[in-house]
LOZALO-889414 format. One record per residue (C-alpha): residue number from 1; x, y, z; residue in three letters. Coordinates in Angstrom, 1 decimal, always signed. Each point is the difference from the previous one (the first is absolute). Layout:
# LOZALO-889414
NUM;X;Y;Z;ALA .
...
# end
This chain:
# LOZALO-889414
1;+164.0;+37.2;+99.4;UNK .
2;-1.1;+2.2;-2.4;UNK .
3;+1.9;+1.9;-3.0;UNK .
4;+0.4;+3.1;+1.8;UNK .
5;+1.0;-1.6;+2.9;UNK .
6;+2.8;-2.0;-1.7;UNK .
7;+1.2;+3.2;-1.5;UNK .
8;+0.5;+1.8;+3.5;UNK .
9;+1.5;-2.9;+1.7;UNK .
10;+3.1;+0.4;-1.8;UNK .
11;+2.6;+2.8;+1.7;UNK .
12;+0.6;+1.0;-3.3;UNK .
13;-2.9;+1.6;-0.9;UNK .
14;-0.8;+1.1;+3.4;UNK .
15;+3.2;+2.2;-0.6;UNK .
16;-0.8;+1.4;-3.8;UNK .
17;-3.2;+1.3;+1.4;UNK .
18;+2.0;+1.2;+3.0;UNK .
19;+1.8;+1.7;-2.1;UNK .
20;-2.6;+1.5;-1.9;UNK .
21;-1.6;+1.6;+2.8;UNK .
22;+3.2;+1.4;+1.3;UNK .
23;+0.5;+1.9;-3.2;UNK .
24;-3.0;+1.3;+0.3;UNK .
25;+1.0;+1.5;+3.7;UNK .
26;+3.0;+1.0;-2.2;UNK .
27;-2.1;+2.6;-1.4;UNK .
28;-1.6;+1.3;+3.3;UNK .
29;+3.6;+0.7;+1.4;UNK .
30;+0.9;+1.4;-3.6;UNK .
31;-3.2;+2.5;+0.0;UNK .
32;+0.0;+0.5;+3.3;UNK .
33;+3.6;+1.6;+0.5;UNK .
34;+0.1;+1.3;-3.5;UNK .
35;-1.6;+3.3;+0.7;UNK .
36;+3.0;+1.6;+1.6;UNK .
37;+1.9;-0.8;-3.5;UNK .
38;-2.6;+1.2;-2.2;UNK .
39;-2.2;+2.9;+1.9;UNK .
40;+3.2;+2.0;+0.4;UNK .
41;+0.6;+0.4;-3.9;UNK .
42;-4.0;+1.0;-0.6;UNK .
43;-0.1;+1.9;+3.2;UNK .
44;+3.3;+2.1;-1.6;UNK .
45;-1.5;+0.1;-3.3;UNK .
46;-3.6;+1.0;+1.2;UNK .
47;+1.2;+2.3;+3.3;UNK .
48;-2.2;-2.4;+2.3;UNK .
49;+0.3;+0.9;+3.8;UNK .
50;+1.5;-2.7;+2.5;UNK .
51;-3.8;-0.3;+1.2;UNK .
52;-1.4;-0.8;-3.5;UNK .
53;+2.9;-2.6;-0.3;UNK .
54;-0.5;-1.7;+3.6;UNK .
55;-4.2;-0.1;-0.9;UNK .
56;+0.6;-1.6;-3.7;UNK .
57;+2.6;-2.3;+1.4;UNK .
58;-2.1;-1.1;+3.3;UNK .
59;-2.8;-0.5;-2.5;UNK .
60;+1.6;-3.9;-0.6;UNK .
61;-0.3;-0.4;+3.7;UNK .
62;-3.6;+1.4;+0.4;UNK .
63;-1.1;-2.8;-3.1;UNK .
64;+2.4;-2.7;+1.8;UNK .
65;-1.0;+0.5;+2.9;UNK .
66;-3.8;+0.0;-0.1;UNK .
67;+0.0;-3.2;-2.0;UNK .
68;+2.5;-1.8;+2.5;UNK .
69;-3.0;-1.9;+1.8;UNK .
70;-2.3;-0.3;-2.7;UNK .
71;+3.5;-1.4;-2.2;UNK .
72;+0.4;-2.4;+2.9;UNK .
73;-3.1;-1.2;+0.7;UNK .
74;-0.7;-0.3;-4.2;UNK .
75;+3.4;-2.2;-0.3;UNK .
76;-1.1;-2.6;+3.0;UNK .
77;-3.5;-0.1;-1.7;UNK .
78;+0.6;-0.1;-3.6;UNK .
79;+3.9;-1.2;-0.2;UNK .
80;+3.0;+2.2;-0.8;UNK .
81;+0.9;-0.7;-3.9;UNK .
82;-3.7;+1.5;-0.8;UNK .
83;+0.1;+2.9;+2.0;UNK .
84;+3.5;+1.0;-0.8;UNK .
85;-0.5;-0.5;-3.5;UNK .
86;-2.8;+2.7;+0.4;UNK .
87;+2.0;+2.1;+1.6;UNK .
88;+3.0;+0.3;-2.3;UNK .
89;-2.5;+0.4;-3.1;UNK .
90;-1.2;+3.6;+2.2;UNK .
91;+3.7;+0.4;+0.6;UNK .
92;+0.6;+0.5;-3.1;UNK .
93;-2.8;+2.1;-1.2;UNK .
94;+1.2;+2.4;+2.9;UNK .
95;+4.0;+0.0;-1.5;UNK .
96;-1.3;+1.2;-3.2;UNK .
97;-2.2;+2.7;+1.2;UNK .
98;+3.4;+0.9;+2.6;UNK .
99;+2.3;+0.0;-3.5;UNK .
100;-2.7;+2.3;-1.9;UNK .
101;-1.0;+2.4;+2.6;UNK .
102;+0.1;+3.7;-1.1;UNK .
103;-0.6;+0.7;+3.7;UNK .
104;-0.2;+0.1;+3.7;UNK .
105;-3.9;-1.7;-0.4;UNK .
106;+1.1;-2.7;-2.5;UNK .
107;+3.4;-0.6;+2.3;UNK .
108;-2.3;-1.0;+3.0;UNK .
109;-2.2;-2.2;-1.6;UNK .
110;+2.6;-2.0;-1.6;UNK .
111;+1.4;-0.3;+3.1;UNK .
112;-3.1;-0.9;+1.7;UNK .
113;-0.9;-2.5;-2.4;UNK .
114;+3.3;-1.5;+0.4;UNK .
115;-0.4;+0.0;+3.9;UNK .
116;-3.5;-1.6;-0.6;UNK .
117;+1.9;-2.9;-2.2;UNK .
118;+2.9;-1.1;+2.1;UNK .
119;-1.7;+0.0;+3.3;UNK .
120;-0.9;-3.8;-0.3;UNK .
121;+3.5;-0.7;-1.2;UNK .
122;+1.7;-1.2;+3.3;UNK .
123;-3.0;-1.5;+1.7;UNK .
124;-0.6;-1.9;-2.9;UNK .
125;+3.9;-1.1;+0.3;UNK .
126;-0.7;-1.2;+4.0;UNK .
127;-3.4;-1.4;-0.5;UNK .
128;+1.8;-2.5;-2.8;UNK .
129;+3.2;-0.9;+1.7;UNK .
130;-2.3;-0.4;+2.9;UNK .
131;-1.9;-2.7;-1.5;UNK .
132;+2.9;-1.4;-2.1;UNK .
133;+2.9;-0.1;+2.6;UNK .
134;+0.2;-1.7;+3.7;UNK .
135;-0.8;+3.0;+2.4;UNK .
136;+3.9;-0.6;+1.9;UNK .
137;+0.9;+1.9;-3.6;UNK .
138;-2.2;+2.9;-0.4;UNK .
139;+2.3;+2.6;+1.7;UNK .
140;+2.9;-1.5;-2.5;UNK .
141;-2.3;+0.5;-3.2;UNK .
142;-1.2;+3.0;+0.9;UNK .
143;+3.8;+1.3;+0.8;UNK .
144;+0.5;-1.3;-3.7;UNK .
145;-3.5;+1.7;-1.4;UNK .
146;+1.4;+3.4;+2.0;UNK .
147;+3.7;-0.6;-1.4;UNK .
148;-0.9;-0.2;-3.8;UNK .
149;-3.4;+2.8;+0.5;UNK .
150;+2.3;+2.6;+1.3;UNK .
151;+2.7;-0.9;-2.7;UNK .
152;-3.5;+2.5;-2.1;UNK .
153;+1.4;+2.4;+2.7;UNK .
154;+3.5;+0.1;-1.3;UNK .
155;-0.9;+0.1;-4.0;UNK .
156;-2.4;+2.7;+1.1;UNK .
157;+2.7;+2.3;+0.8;UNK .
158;+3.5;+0.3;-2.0;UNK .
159;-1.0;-1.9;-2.2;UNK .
160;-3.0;+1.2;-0.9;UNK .
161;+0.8;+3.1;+0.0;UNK .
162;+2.6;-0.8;-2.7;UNK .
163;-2.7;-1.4;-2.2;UNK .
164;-2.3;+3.6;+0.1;UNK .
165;+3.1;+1.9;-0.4;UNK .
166;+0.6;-2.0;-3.3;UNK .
167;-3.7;-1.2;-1.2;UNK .
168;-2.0;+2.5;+1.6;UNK .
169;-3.0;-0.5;+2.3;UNK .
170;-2.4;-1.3;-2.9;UNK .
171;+2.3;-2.5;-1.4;UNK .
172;+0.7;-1.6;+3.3;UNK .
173;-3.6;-0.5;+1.5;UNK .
174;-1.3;-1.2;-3.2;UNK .
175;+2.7;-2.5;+0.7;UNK .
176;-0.8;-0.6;+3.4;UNK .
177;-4.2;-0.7;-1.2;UNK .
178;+1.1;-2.3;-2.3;UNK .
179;+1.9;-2.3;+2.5;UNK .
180;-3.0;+0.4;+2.6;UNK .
181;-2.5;-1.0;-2.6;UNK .
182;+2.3;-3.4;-0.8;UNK .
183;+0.4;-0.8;+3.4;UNK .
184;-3.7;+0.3;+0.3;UNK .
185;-0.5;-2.7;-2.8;UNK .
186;+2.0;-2.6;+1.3;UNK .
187;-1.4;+0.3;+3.8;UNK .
188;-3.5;-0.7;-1.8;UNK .
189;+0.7;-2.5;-2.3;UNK .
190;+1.9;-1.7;+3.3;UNK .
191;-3.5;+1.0;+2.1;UNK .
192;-1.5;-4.1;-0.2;UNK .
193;+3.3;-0.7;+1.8;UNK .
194;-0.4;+2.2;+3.1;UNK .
195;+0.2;-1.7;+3.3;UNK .
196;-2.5;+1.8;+1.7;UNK .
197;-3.1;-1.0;-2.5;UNK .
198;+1.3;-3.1;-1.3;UNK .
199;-2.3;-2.6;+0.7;UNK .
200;+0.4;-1.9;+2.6;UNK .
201;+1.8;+2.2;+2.0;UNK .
202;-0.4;-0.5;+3.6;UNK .
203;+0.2;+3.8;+1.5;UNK .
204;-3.5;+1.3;+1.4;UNK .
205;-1.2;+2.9;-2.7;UNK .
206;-2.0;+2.4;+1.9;UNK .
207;-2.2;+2.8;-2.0;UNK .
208;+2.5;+3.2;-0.5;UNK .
209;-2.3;+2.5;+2.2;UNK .
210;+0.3;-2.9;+2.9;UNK .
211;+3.5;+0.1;-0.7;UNK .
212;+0.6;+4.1;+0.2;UNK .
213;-2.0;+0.4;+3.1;UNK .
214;+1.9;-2.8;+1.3;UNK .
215;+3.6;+1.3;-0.2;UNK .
216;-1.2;+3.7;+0.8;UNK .
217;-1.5;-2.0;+3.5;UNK .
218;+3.3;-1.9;+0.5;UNK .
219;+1.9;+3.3;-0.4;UNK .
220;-2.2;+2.3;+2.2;UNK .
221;-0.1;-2.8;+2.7;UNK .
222;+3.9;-1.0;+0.1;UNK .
223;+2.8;+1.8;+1.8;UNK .
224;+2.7;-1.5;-1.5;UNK .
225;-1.1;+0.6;-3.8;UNK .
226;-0.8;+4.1;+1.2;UNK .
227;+3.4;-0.2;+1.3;UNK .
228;+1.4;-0.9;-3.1;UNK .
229;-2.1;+2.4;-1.8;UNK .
230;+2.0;+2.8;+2.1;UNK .
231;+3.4;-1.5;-1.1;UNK .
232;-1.3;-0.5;-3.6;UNK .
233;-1.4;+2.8;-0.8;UNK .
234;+2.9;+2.4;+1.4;UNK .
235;+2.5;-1.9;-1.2;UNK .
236;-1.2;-0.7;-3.7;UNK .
237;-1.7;+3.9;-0.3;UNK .
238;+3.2;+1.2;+1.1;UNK .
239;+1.7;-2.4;-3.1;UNK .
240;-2.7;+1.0;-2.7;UNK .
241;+0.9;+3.7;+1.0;UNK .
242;+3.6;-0.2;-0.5;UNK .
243;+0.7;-2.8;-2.6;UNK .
244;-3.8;+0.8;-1.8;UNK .
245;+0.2;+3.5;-0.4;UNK .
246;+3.0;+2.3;+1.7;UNK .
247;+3.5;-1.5;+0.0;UNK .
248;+0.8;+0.8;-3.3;UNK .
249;-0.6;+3.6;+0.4;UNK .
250;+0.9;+0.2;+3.5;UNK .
251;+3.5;-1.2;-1.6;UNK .
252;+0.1;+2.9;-2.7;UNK .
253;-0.8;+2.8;+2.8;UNK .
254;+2.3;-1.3;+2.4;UNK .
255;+2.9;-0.6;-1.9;UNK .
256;-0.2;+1.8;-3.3;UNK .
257;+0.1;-2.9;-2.3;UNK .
258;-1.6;-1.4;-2.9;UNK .
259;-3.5;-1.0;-1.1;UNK .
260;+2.0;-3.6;-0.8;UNK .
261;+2.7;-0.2;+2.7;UNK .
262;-3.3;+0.8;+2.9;UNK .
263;-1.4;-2.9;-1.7;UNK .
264;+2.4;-2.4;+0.4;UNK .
265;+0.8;+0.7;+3.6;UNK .
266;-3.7;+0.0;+0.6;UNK .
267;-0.1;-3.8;-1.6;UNK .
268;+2.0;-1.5;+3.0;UNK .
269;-2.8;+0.5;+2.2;UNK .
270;-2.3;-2.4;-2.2;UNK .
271;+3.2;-1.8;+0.2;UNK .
272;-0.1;-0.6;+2.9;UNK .
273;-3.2;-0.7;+0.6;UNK .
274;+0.2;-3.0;-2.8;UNK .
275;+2.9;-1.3;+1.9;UNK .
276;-1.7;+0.2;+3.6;UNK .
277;-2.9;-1.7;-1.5;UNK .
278;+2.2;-2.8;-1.5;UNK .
279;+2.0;-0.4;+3.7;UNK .
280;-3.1;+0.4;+2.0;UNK .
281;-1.4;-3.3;-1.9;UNK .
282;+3.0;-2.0;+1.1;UNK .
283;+0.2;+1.5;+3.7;UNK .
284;-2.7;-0.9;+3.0;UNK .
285;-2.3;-1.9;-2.2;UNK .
286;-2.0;-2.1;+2.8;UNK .
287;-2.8;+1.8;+2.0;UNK .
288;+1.7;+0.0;+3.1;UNK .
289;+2.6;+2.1;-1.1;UNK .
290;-1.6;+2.9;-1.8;UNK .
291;-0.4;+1.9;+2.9;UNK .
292;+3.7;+0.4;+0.2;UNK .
293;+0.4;+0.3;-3.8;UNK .
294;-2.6;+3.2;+0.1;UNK .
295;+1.5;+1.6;+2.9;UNK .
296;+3.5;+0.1;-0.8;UNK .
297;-1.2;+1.4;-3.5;UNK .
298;-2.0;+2.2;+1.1;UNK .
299;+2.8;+1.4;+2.6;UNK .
300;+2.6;+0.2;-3.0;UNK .
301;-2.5;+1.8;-2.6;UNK .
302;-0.6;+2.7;+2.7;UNK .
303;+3.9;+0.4;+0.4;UNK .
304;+0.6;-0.2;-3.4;UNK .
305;-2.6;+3.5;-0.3;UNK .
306;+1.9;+1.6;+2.3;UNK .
307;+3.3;-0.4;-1.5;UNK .
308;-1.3;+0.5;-3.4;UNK .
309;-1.7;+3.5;+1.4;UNK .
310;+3.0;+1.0;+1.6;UNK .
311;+2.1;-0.4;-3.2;UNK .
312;-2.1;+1.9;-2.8;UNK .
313;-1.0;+2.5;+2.8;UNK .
314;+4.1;+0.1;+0.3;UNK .
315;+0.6;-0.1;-3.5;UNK .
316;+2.9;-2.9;+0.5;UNK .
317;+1.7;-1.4;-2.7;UNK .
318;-3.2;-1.4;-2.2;UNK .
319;+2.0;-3.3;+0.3;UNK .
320;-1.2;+0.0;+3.3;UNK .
321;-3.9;+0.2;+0.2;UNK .
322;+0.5;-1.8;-3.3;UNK .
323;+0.8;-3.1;+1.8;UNK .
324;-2.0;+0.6;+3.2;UNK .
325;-2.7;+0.1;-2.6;UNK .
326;+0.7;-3.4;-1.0;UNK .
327;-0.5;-1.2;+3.4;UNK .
328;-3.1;+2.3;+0.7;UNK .
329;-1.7;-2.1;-2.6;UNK .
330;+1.9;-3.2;+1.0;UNK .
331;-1.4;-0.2;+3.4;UNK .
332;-3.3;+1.2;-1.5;UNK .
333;-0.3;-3.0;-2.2;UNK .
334;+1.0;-2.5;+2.8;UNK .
335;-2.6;+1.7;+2.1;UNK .
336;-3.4;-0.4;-2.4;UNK .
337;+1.9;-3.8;-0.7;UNK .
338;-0.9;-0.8;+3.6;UNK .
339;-3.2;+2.4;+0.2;UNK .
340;-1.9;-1.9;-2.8;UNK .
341;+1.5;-3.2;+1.6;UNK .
342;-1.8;+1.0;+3.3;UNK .
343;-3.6;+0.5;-2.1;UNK .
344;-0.2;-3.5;-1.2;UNK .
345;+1.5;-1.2;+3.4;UNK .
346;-3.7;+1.5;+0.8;UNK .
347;-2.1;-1.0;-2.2;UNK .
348;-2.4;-2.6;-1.1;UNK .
349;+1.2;-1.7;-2.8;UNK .
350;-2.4;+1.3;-2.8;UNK .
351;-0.1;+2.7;+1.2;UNK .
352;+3.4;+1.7;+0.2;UNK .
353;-0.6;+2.2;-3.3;UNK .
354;-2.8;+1.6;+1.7;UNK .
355;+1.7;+0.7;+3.4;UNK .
356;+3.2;+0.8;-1.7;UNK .
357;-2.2;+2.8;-2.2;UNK .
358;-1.9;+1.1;+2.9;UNK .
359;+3.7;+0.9;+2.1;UNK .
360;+1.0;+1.1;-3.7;UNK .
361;-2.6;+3.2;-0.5;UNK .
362;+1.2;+1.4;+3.3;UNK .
363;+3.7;-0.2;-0.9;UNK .
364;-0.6;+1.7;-3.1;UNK .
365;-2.2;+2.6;+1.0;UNK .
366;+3.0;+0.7;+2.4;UNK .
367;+2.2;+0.0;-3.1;UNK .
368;-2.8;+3.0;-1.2;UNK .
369;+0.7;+1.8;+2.8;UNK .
370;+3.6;-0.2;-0.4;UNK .
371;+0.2;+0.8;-3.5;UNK .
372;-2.8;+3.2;+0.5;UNK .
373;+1.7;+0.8;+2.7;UNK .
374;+3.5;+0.5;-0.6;UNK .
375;-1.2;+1.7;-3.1;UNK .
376;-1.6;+2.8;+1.7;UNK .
377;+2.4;+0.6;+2.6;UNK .
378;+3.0;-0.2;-2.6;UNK .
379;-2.7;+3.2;-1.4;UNK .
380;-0.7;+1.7;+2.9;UNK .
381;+4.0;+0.2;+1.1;UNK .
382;+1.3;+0.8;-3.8;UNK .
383;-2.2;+2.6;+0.1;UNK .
384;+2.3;+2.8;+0.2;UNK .
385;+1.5;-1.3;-3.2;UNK .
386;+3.8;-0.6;-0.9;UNK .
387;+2.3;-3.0;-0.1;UNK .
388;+0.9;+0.7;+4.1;UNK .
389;-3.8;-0.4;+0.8;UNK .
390;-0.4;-2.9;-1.8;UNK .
391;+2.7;-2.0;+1.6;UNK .
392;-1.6;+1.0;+3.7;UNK .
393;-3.3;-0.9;-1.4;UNK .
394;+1.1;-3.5;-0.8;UNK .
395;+2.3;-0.1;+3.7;UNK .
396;-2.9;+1.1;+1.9;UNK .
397;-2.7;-2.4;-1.5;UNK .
398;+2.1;-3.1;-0.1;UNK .
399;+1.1;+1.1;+3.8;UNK .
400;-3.6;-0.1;+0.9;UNK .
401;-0.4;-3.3;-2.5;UNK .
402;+2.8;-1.7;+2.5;UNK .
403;-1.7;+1.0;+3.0;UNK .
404;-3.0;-2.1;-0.7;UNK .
405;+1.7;-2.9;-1.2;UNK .
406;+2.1;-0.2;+3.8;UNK .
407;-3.5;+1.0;+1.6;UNK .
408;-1.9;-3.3;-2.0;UNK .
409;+2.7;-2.0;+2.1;UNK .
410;-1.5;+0.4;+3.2;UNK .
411;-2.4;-2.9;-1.2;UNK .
412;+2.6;-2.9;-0.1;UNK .
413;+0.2;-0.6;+3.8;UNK .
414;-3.8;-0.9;-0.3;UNK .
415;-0.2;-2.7;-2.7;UNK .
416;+0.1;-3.7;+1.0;UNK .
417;+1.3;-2.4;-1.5;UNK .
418;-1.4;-1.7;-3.2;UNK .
419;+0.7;-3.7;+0.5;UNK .
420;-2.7;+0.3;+3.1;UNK .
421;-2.8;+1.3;-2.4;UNK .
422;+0.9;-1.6;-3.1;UNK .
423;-3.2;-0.1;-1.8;UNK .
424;-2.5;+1.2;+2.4;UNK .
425;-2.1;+2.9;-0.9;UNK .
426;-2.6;-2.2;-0.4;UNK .
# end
């Protein structure tokens, strides 16, 4: 046994580069849902249109989500800790050009860049535990990788909004470069003790280009991964255009309060989603109940719209779609717990980064239509101007928002159990 070897055989270090990788997702959560924190203060400041917000803000997504099956397919080829490492470095370059930006231009690239950095971040986390952990686990890990990534979702919101009330937007992504750029250190100087490249390793390393055309094959060719890409993409576009961008000023318009006090009821959705994610690890684990597991979370996400609609759109007491919020992302959380779960139940080991990528651009170029979409139709029915219109602008987009998400669920019925084709899409 070699040195490399001995070093990975050890739980112990299996788990401190675990961990390493997961704060790295961290950041992808953090960046991802921190645009509707800090594009409402420079959209007041600048008098940007909803549009122009929605297109800087989707601008993450278009990055992430082109490099989804190239991040894949580079993290089963090359190993995790390398690629990662590359991609928090680019992260960080794009939080300082987001902190300096004079304008709109500057504001999109940084976000670009930033969506161009993370997008290897939780592929890199699945390809490793993968290889590291028996495959009975995975859905447990990755309901502990989802748990502490979206905990980026809740410091994104209230409390990051404290931090550019009090520091201002410079301050704080200068801050947030610097911790990118050390995390990227200590994944390369950890790179030798990757599992994927180590020597000796005993997982079949095909070239990357054999890899992407593979998983875009497996995808186009399987009903039950297109089936999932329905529920996926509806269900987590729908998320990234609620808890990414609009709660916190849907919260404002509807109910007259604070910058601060939108913020904090906005946070129990990422809430909720953490704590879904951290249940969904411990619920349904084996294959042969993850049907189940995604069908009843699926059900309860749609339901958990509608209620939520219903109560802005009736202007309850905030208490109230405050906490259907919570389970809005709750069920959420448990859902993509099960939905990644079902991926790897799929896949060839090796090769799960690159399918998981592959499934991954189409669920965030829903997430693109989500985001540009609600902005323009928040636009188009504000457009008569006034604090009235704004409110129905917000009902009526989020009305047709919850529409989609109960249509998506006419895919359930078809999918098939997972313990029957565990691992093969060969």
């Amino acid at each position: 046994m070699n040195k490399d070897e001995s070093v990975l055989s050890t739980s112990g270090s299996k788990l401190s580069i675990y961990a390493l990788l997961v704060s790295a997702y961290f950041f992808s959560y953090f960046f991802r849902v921190s645009a509707s924190v800090s594009l409402p203060i420079v959209s007041a400041e600048w008098g940007m249109s909803a549009s122009l917000v929605g297109f800087i803000s989707s601008s993450y997504f278009y990055a992430y989500a082109f490099m989804q099956p190239i991040s894949g397919a580079l993290n089963d080829r090359f190993g995790p800790l390398k690629i990662v490492s590359l991609g928090m470095l680019t992260t960080g370059i794009g939080a300082l050009l987001f902190g300096f930006a004079t304008n709109p231009v500057m504001l999109g690239t940084g976000r670009l860049l930033t969506g161009l950095g993370l997008a290897p971040m939780l592929s890199g986390v699945l390809v490793f535990q993968s290889h590291s952990f028996h495959r009975d686990k995975y859905s447990f890990f990755s309901g502990i990788t989802y748990t502490l990534g979206n905990f980026g979702a809740v410091i994104s919101v209230a409390p990051l909004a404290f931090a550019l009330d009090q520091f201002g937007r410079k301050n704080v992504f200068i801050l947030l470069a610097v911790l990118n750029f050390a995390l990227a250190a200590s994944l390369i100087i950890l790179r030798r003790k990757d599992p994927v490249t180590v020597v000796g390793s005993t997982t079949e390393r095909i070239s990357f280009l054999d890899n992407l055309k593979d998983s875009f094959r497996k995808i186009f060719k399987s009903r039950q991964l297109k089936l999932m890409l329905i529920l996926w993409g509806t269900s987590f576009g729908s998320l990234m255009a609620l808890q990414g961008l609009w709660a916190v000023t849907w919260y404002q318009s509807a109910y007259g309060v604070s910058y601060g006090t939108a913020s904090l009821w906005s946070t129990l959705i990422s809430i909720g989603v953490m704590v879904g994610n951290f249940v969904g690890a411990y619920i349904a684990r084996p294959a042969r109940l993850r049907l189940i597991a995604i069908t009843v979370s699926c059900v309860s996400y749609g339901a958990a719209w509608i209620i939520f609609w219903l109560s802005m759109k009736s202007q309850l007491p905030i208490l109230v779609p405050g906490i259907v919020g919570f389970f809005l992302g709750f069920f959420a959380g448990v859902t993509y717990d099960h939905l990644t779960g079902g991926v790897n139940d799929l896949a060839v080991k090796g090769r799960g980064g690159s399918l998981f990528g592959g499934m991954n651009l189409f669920t965030f170029i829903s997430v693109i239509i989500f985001q540009s979409g609600t902005g323009f139709l928040v636009q188009r029915f504000s457009s008569s101007g006034g604090a009235e219109a704004e409110v129905n602008a917000f009902n009526s987009t989020f009305g047709i928002v919850t529409l989609l998400v109960i249509i998506s669920l006419v895919a359930l019925p078809f999918l098939k159990s997972f313990s029957e084709q565990r691992g093969d899409l060969q």
